[in-house]
N, C-alpha and C positions, 0 to 999 in steps of 0.2 A: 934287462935294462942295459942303455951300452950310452955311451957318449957323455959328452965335459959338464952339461946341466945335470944328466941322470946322476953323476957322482956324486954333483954336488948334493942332488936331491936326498941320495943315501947318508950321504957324510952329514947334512944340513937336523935330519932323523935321528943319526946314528947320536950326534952331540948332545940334542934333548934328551934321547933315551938317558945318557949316562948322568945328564941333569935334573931328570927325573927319578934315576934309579932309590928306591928306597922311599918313594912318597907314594901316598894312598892311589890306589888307584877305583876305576867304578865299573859296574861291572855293564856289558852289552844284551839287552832282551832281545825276543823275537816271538812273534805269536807259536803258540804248539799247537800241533798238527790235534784233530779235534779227533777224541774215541769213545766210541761208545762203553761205557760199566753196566752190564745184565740190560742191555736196551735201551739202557736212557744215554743222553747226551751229557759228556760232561760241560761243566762252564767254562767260559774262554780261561787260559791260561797263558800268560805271559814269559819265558824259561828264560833264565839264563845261557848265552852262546857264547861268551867270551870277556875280555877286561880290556883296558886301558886306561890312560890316563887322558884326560878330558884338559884338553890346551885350547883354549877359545875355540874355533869351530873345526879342531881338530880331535878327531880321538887315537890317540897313539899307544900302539898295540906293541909285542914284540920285534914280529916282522913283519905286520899288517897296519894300514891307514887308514881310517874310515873318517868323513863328514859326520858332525854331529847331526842328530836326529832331533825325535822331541827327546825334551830332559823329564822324567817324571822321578815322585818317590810314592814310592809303593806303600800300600796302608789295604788296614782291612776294610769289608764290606760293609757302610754304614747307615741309614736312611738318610739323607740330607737334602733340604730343600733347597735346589738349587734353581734358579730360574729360568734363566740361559740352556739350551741344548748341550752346547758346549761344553760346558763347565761340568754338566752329568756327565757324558761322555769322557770327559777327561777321568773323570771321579770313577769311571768304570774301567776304564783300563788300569786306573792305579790299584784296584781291586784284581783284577785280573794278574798284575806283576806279585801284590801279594800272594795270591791262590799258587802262581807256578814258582814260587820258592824265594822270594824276597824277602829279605826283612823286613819289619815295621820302621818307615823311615827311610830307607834306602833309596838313594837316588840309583838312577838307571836309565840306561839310554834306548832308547825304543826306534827303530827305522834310521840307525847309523848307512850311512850307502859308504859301500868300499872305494877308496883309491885307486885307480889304475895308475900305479907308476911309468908301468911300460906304456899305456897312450902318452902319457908325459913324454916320452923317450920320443916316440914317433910327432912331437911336437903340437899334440893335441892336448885341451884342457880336460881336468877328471876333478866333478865334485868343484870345492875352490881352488883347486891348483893348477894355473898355467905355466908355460915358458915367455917371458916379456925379455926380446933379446937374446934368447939363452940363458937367463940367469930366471933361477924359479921363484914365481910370485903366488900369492893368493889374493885370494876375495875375502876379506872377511864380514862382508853384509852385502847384502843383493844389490843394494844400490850405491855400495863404495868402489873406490878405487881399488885396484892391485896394490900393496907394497911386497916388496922383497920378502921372501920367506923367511931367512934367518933372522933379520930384521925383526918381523913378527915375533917368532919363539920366542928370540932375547926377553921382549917386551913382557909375553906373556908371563916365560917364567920367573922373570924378577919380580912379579908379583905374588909367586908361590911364596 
């Protein structure tokens, strides 16, 4: 990372972390790689791959960034008459974060996409975060405007 926004971008990080320090944080899934037990297939499982703290559509890690993904909470395998495909599918993957080591309840983040700081540095957008000016912005909904990043945080975390 090099230059006057990259700093700021670290410094802008570095504040929430220490404003964050000491609140819960949730933890990151990601499908497990699929193995056979004596020939059969096991069922999907969902692992845990890391933590952070969930800042609207950020997930903030120690020294890593990621886009929020879907948000699920994991529960065990139930019948449930759901109507919707959807709604099953969702209902199966929460099954699935159970099976790979979730608690009952637990919320978790499923297809978090990493931050490239360093595209930011080269003045390209990563995920929601651009450069507007040199001064680092985000997106926070597809169809909204940028505001200022620190701007954002404050907002977010006064609500913690």
């Amino acid at each position: 990372m090099s230059g006057p926004a990259m700093t700021d971008v670290g410094a802008i990080l570095d504040a929430a972390r220490t404003r964050l320090a000491g609140s819960p944080r949730e933890r990151l899934g990601d499908w497990a790689a699929s193995r056979r037990l004596l020939g059969f297939g096991r069922a999907p499982r969902i692992v845990p791959v890391g933590e952070a703290w969930h800042v609207g559509v950020l997930l903030i890690g120690d020294a890593e960034v990621w886009a929020t993904g879907e948000v699920l909470r994991a529960r065990t395998e139930a019948p449930r008459g759901y109507t919707a495909q959807a709604q099953r599918e969702r209902s199966e993957r929460a099954a699935a974060a159970a099976r790979g080591g979730f608690a009952e309840g637990e919320v978790l983040h499923l297809g978090a996409a990493p931050i490239d700081l360093d595209a930011l540095a080269r003045g390209e957008a990563s995920g929601p975060l651009s450069l507007v000016l040199d001064v680092p912005h985000i997106r926070w909904s597809a169809t909204g405007q940028t505001r200022p990043l620190s701007a954002y945080l404050d907002d977010q975390l006064a609500l913690r």
